[in-house]
C-alpha positions, -999 to +999 in steps of 0.1 A: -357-195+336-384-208+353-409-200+325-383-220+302-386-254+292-360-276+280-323-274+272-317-276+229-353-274+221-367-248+237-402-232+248-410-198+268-448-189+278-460-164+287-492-147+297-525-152+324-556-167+320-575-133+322-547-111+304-550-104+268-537-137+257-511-168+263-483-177+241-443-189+234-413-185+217-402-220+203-363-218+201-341-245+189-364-261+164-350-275+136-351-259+101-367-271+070-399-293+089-433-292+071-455-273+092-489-286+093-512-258+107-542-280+104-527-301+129-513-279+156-551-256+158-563-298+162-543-302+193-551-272+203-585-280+198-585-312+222-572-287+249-595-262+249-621-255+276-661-255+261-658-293+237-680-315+262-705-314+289-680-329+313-657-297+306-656-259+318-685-244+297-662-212+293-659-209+252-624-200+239-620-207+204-578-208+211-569-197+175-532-195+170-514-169+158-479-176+144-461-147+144-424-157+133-403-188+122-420-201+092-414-194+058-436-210+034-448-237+052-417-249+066-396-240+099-366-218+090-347-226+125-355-189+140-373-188+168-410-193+166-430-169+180-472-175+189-504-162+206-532-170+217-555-144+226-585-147+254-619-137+244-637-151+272-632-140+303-655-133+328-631-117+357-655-107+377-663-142+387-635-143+409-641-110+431-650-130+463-617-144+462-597-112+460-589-113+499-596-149+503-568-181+501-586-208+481-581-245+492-554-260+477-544-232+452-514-212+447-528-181+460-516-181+495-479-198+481-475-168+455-486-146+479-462-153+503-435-157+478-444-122+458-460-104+479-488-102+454-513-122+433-535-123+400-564-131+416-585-133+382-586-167+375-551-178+392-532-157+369-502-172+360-514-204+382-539-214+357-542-242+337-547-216+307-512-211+309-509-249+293-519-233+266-482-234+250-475-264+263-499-277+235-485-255+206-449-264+219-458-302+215-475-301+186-442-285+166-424-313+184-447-340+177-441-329+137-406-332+141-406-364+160-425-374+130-400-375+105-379-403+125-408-421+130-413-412+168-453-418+177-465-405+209-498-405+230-517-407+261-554-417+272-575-417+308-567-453+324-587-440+355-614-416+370-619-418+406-623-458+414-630-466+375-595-481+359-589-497+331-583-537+334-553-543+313-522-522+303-513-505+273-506-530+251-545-541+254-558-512+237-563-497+203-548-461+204-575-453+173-603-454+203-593-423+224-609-399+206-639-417+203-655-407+236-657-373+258-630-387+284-605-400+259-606-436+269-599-463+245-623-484+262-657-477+253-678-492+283-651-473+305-655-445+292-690-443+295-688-453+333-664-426+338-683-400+324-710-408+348-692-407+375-679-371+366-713-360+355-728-372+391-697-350+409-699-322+386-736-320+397-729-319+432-700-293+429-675-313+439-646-326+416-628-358+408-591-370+399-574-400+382-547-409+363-535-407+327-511-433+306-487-423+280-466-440+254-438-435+232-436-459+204-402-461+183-380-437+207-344-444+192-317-463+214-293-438+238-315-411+246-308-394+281-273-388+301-253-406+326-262-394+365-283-364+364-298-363+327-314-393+326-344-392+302-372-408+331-363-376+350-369-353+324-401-371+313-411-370+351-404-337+360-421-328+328-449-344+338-444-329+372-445-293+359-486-298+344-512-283+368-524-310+393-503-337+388-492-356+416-476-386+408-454-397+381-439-436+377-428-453+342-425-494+334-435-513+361-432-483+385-448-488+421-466-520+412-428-539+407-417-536+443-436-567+451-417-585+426-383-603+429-355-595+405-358-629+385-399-618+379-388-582+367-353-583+347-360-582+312-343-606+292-317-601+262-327-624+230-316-613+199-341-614+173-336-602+132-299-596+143-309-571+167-306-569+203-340-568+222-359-579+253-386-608+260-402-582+285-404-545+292-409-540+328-380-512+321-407-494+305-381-488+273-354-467+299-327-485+311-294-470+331-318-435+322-311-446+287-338-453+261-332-486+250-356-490+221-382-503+231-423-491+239-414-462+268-449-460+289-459-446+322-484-431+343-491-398+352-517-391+384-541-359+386-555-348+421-590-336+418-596-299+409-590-274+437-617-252+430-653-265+440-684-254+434-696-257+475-689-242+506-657-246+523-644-233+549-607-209+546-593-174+558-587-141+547-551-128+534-552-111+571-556-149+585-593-135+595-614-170+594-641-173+567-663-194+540-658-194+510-681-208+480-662-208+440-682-191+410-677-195+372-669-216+352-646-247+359-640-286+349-651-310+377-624-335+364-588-320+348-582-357+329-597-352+293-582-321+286-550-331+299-544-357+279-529-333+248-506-318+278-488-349+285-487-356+249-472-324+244-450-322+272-440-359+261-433-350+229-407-318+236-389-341+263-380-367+237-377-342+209-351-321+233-332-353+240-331-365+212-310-330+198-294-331+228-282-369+216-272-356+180-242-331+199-225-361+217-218-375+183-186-363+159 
């Protein structure tokens, strides 16, 4: 189960970043949805490793496959199956680390817990694996679609470099203007210095990404232990090198009083709505129509190109110096991941929605 994602909508992945290929089964999707392939090899696109300078130079071309659930052009609610195969490997890159536990990764944690590990690449641990996250999210995001459901994310921050304002200050039509995926230019362009100076030295960078969901219908997410923050956080949770996870207001609010934060009823067109949206759109866990945003934080990449000190899988202490190929700073391509994973959350809940109603 722990390779399974979501409760209606469903994904399972599968595969390593040096094994033959990554892929999914998408089950649960509805029937009878236009399926735009154009758009799901884009996404895939803005994930893949080799599009910038600032990115791993390893060069996947991350064609799909789709090897079941669509019948001329449209879903036929059987479950999708894809693959992605890997054409680029260069295993032997990671030899020095065979016997070694690198800083910060999962190879001493799997080790322990199964007694064995992929060494080539992380295996399983990789960020390859996000792979069907991506194709996943892109099926949900043309589903969300026809309800009128808009999603995405951009980098709000690179090391020390943030963004001034929130959300609502910046045009969503500029994140795919620049490397970083920034919607503000000068930003961007300060950010990508700063991860072209650490890339240079070896050395990596993290930061933190915003994402919004624009036109999420009312009464999404349950009572007690379904609430729809949780499963956007611990969706957000699940990506590689995420740390940190807070929606509306989040940390920043605790210095507030109640009478600064509570968002006031009006009722404006004969409908119900808010003056404010400190709630970040989720109130009670409940979506309550309006702008759902939050923030999701990325610790800089584990694997460094420098010296650092570690020990064997005996505990026998050692150095130990990274080769291949590798991104100094996780943010750009991650920004289709929390898309994605975005998307399938409120596409899940939102079927999930449709069975408590006769």
């Amino acid at each position: 189960m722990s390779n399974t994602f979501g409760n209606i909508f469903r994904i399972t992945s599968f595969g390593e970043s040096h094994g033959p290929g990554v892929g999914g089964v998408i089950d649960g999707f509805p029937a009878g949805i236009d399926i735009d392939m154009d758009f799901i090899q884009y996404e895939l696109n803005r994930r893949r490793p080799g599009q910038s300078n600032i990115t791993t130079p390893r060069k996947e071309a991350d064609k799909i496959e789709l090897l079941s659930g669509i019948f001329e052009g449209k879903s036929t609610g059987c479950p999708i199956g894809f693959l992605v195969r890997n054409t680029n490997q260069h295993s032997n890159d990671y030899d020095n680390i065979r016997n070694l536990f690198r800083p910060s990764h999962a190879d001493f944690t799997y080790t322990k817990k199964y007694g064995m590990r992929d060494h080539k690449g992380g295996g399983r641990s990789s960020a390859r694996e996000t792979i069907s996250r991506c194709v996943g999210g892109a099926f949900a995001k043309l589903a969300l679609k026809q309800i009128g459901v808009e999603i995405y994310a951009y980098t709000s921050q690179v090391g020390n470099i943030a963004l001034e304002h929130d959300y609502t200050h910046y045009s969503p039509s500029l994140i795919e203007t620049n490397n970083v995926r920034c919607p503000d230019v000068e930003k961007a362009m300060e950010m990508e210095r700063l991860i072209t100076e650490v890339k240079g030295q070896g050395d990596t960078i993290g930061g933190i990404i915003t994402g919004v969901i624009r036109h999420c219908p009312i009464g999404l997410g349950e009572p007690a232990f379904g609430k729809l923050h949780a499963a956007l956080g611990g969706a957000m949770l699940s990506i590689n090198a995420v740390k940190g996870f807070e929606y509306g207001k989040g940390f920043a609010g605790v210095t507030q009083r109640g009478s600064e934060q509570n968002d006031i009823f009006i009722s404006q067109h004969n409908t119900v709505s808010t003056q404010t949206n400190n709630s970040g759109g989720i109130q009670g866990g409940i979506s309550n129509g309006q702008d759902i945003y939050f923030k999701v934080a990325f610790k800089p990449i584990a694997t460094l190109l420098m010296e650092q000190q570690t020990v064997t899988v005996n505990g026998i202490p050692t150095m130990i110096k990274a080769r291949g190929r590798h991104d100094a700073c996780v943010l750009p391509r991650a920004v289709p991941i929390v898309e994605a994973m975005a998307a399938m959350t409120i596409l899940d809940y939102y079927l999930l929605n449709k069975t408590t109603h006769l």
